[in-house]
C-alpha positions as CSV (number, residue, x, y, z in Angstrom):
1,X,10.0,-3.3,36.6
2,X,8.7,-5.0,33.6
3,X,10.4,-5.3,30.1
4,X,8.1,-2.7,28.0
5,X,8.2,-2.8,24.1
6,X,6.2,-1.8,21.3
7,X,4.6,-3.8,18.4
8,X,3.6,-3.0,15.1
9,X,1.8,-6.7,13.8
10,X,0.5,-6.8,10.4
11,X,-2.0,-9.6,10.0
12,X,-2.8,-11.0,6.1
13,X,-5.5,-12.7,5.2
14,X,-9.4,-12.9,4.9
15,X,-9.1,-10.5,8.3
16,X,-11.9,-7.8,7.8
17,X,-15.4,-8.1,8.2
18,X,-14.9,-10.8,10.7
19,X,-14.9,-8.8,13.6
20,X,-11.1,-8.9,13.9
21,X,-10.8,-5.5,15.3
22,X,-13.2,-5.6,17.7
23,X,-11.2,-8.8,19.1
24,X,-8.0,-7.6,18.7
25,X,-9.6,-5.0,21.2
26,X,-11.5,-7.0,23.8
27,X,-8.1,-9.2,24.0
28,X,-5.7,-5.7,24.4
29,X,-7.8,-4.5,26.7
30,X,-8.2,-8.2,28.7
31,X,-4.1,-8.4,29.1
32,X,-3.8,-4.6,29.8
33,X,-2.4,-3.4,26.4
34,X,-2.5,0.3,24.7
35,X,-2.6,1.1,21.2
36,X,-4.6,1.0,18.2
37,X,-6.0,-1.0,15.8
38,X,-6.9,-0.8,11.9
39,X,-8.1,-2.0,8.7
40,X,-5.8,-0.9,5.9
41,X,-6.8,-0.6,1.9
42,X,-5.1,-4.0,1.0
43,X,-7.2,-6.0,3.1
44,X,-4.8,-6.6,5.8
45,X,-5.3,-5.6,9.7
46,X,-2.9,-3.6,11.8
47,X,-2.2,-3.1,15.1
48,X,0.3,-0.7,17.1
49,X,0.4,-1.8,20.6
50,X,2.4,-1.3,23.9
51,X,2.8,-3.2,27.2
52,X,4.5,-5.5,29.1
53,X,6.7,-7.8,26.9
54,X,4.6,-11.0,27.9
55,X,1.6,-9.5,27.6
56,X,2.6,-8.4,24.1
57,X,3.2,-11.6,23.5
58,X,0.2,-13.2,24.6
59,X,-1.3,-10.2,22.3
60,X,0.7,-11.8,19.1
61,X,0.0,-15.2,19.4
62,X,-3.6,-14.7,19.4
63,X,-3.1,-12.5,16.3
64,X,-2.2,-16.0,14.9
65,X,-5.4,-17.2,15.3
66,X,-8.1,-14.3,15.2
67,X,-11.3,-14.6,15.9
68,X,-13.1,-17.8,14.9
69,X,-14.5,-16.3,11.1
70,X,-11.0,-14.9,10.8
71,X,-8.5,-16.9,8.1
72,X,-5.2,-15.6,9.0
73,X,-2.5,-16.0,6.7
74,X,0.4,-14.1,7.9
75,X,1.3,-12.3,10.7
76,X,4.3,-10.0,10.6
77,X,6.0,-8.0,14.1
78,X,7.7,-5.5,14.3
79,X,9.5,-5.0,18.0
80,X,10.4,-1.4,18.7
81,X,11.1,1.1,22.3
82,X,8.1,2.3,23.8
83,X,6.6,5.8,22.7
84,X,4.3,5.7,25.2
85,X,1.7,8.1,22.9
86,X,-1.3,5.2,23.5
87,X,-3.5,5.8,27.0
88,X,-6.1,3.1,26.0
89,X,-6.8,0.4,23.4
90,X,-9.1,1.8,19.9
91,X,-10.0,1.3,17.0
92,X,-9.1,3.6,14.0
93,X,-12.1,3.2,11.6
């Protein structure tokens, strides 16, 4: 069975109206991630998600980057167990 975790990535920068959430989703959902993602008052993006360790990986690294109108600045992870609450991939608004 594959190593599950659970990430909680905070992403600083000029990360909002850039599509960054939308994104975040469309590359969740491409490497088979659950969780959530959203905009929070001080400007910054963040995202809960769970899967496969890799995959979650994969999921961080592009977090790096964003989208291409995206400016990241920082990107900070938290790894944690599993909760399995998530059943898909959304967006908080």
């Amino acid at each position: 069975m594959a190593d599950k975790v659970r990430a909680t990535v905070l992403v600083s920068g000029k990360v909002q109206g850039v599509f960054y959430r939308a994104t975040a989703m469309g590359e969740a959902q491409r490497l088979g991630l659950t969780g959530v993602v959203r905009n929070l008052a001080d400007g910054a993006v963040e995202a809960i998600i769970e899967g496969d360790r890799a995959q979650v990986d994969e999921f961080i690294a592009w977090c790096r980057m964003g989208p291409p109108a995206a400016r990241v600045e920082s990107v900070e992870v938290k790894l944690a167990e599993p909760r399995d609450e998530f059943r898909t991939f959304t967006i908080d608004r």
